[in-house]
C-alpha positions as CSV (number, residue, x, y, z in Angstrom):
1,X,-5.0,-11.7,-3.4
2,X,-2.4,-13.7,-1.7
3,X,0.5,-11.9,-2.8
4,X,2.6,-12.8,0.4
5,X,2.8,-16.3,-0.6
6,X,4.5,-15.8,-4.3
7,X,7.8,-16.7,-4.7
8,X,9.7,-14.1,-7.1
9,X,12.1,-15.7,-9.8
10,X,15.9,-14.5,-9.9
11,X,15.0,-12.9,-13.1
12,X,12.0,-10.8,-11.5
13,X,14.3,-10.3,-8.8
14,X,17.1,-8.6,-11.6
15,X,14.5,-6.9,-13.2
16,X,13.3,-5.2,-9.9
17,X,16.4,-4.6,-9.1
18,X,17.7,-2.9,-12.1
19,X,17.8,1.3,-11.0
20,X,19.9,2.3,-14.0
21,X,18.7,6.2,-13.3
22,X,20.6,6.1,-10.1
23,X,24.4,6.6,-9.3
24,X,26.4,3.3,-9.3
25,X,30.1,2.6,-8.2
26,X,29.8,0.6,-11.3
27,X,26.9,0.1,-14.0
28,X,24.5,-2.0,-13.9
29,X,24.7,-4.7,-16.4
30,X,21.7,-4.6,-18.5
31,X,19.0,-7.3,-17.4
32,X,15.5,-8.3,-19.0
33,X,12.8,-6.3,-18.1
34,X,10.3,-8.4,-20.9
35,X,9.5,-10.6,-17.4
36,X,7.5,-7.9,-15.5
37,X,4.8,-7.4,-17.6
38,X,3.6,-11.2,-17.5
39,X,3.9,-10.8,-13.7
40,X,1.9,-7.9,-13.1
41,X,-0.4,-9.1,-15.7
42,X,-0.8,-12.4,-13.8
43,X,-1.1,-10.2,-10.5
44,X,-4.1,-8.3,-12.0
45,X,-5.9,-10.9,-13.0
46,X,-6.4,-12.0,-9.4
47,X,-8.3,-9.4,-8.5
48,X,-12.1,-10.7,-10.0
49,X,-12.6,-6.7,-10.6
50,X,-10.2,-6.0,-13.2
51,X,-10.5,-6.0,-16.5
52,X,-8.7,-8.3,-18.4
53,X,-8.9,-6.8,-21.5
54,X,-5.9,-4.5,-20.4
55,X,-2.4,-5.9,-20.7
56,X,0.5,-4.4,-19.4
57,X,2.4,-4.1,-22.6
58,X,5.6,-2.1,-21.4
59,X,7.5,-1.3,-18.4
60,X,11.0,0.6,-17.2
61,X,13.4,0.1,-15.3
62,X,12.1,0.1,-11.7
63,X,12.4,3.0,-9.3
64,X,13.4,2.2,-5.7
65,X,11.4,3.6,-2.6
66,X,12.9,2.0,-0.1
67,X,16.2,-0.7,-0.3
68,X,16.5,-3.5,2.0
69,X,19.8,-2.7,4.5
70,X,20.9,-3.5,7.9
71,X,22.5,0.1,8.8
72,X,22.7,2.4,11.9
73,X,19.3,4.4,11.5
74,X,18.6,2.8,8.5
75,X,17.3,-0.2,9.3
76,X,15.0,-1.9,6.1
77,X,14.0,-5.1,5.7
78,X,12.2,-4.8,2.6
79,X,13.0,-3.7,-1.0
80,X,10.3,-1.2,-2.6
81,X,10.5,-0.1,-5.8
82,X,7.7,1.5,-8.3
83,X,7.6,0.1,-12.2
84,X,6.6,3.2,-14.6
85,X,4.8,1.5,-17.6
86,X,2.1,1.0,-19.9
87,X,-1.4,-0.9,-19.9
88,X,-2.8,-1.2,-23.7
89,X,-6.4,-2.9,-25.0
90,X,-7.4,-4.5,-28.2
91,X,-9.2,-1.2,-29.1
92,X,-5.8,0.8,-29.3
93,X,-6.4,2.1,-26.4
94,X,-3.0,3.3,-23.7
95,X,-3.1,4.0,-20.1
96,X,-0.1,4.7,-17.9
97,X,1.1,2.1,-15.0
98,X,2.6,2.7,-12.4
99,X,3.0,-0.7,-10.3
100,X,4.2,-0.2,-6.4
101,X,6.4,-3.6,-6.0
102,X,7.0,-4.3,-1.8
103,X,9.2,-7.7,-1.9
104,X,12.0,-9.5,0.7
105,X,14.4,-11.6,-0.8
106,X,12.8,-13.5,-3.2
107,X,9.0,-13.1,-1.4
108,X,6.7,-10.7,-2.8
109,X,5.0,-8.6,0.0
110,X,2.7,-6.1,-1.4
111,X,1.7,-5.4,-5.1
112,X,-0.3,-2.2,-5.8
113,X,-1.0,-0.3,-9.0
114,X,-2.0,3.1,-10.4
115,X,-3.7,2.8,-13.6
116,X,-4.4,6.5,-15.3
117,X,-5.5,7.9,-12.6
118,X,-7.0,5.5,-10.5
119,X,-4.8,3.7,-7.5
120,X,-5.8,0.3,-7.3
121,X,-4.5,-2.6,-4.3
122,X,-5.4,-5.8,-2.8
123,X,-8.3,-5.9,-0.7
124,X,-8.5,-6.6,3.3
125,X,-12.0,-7.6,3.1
126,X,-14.1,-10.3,1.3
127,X,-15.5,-10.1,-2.1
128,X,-19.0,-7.8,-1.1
129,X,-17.7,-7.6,1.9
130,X,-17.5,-3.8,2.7
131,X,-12.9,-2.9,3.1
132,X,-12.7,-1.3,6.5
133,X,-11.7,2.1,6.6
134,X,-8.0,2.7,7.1
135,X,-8.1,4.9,10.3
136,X,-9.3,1.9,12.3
137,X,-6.5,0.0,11.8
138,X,-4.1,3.3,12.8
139,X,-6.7,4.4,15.7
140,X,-6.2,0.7,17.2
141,X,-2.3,0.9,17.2
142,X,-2.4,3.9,19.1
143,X,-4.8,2.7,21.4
144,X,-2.5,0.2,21.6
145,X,0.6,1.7,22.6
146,X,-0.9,4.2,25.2
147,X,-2.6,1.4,26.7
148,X,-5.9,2.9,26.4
149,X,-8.7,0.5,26.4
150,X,-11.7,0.3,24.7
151,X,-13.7,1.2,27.6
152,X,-11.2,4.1,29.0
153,X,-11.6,5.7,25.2
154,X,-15.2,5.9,25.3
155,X,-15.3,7.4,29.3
156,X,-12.7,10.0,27.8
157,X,-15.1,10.5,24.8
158,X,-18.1,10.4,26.0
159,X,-18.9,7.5,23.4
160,X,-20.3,4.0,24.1
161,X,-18.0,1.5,23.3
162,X,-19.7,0.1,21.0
163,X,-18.9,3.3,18.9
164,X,-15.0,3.3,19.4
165,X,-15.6,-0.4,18.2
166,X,-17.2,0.5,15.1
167,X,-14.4,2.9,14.5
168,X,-11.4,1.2,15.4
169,X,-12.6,-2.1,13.7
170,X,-13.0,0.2,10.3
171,X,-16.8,0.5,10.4
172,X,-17.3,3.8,10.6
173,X,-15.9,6.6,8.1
174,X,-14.3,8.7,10.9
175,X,-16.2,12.3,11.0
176,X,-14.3,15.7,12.2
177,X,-15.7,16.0,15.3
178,X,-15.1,12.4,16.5
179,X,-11.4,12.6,15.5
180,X,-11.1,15.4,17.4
181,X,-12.6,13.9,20.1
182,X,-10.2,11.1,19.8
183,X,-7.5,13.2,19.2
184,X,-8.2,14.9,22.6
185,X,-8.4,11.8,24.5
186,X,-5.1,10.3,22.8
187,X,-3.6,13.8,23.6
188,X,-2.0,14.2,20.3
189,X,-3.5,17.4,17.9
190,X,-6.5,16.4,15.5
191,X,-4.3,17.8,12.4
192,X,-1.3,15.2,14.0
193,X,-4.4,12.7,13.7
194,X,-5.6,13.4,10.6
195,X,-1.9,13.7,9.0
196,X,-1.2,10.4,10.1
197,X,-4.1,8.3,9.0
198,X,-3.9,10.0,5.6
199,X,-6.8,12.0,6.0
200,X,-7.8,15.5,4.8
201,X,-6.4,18.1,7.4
202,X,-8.7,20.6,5.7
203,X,-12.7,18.4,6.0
């Protein structure tokens, strides 16, 4: 889904940008929030998985993650917010929403949604195109920023390159003793590792 590309309305904008749960100088003025729900719905359908027999039939106000500000040490170019909510189907049935919102200005960023229980985003791959696994993307930037080369990482880890490639490229689901391995040779801890590319300190 190309969700960089959409142009958000003034009215999403208001309705995004509507926090009445938080403390104001001044109250908000009350805006429509009856223009989300065709948006997300329109966002949803993009994705040829979903199921369009669910509707998002009701939303509230949005709650902000992260508001866009030029401060000392608080430097944000982005606005984040997360929509609480409701997806409903012919058959009666109800499901909470919970729709992630990344935009700047009036350009939408990111859109990501958790329906139930289930956390569903846009893709980085193809359709039946295997997605990458995340800590490739992460291994890469820290590569990256010590300098370390593909070639240097697989001398320090005794690996072939063609492994480190397979991992940093997202190929390979990253097993405990290889991120330790890498840990090592990045000279950070493995639990500092694992923290940071989200996965399970304790596997």
């Amino acid at each position: 889904m190309s969700s960089a590309d959409r142009l958000l309305s003034p009215a999403v904008i208001g309705a995004l940008t509507y926090w009445p749960g938080i403390v104001h100088a001044v109250a908000p003025t009350p805006v429509d929030l009856g223009v989300l729900p065709p948006l997300f719905n329109e966002l949803l359908d993009e994705w040829p998985w979903w199921d369009r027999a669910w509707r998002v039939t009701r939303v509230e106000p949005a709650r902000p993650r992260e508001i866009a500000r030029d401060e000392p040490r608080a430097v944000s170019r982005f606005t984040e917010v997360t929509v609480p909510g409701t997806v409903s189907r012919d058959a009666g049935d109800t499901l909470p929403l919970s729709a992630r919102v990344r935009f700047s200005d009036d350009r939408l960023i990111r859109f990501q949604a958790k329906v139930g229980d289930v956390v569903i985003g846009p893709g980085s791959a193809a359709a039946g195109v295997p997605e990458p696994h995340p800590f490739g993307s992460v291994l890469a930037r820290l590569m990256d920023l010590r300098g370390i080369s593909v070639k240097e990482m697989a001398v320090r880890c005794a690996r072939s390159m063609s492994t480190i490639n397979m991992v940093r490229s997202g190929g390979w689901n990253p097993h405990q003793i290889l991120v330790a391995e890498l840990a090592e040779a990045l000279e950070m801890s493995e639990k500092d590792l694992l923290a940071i590319t989200g996965l399970d300190v304790h596997s």
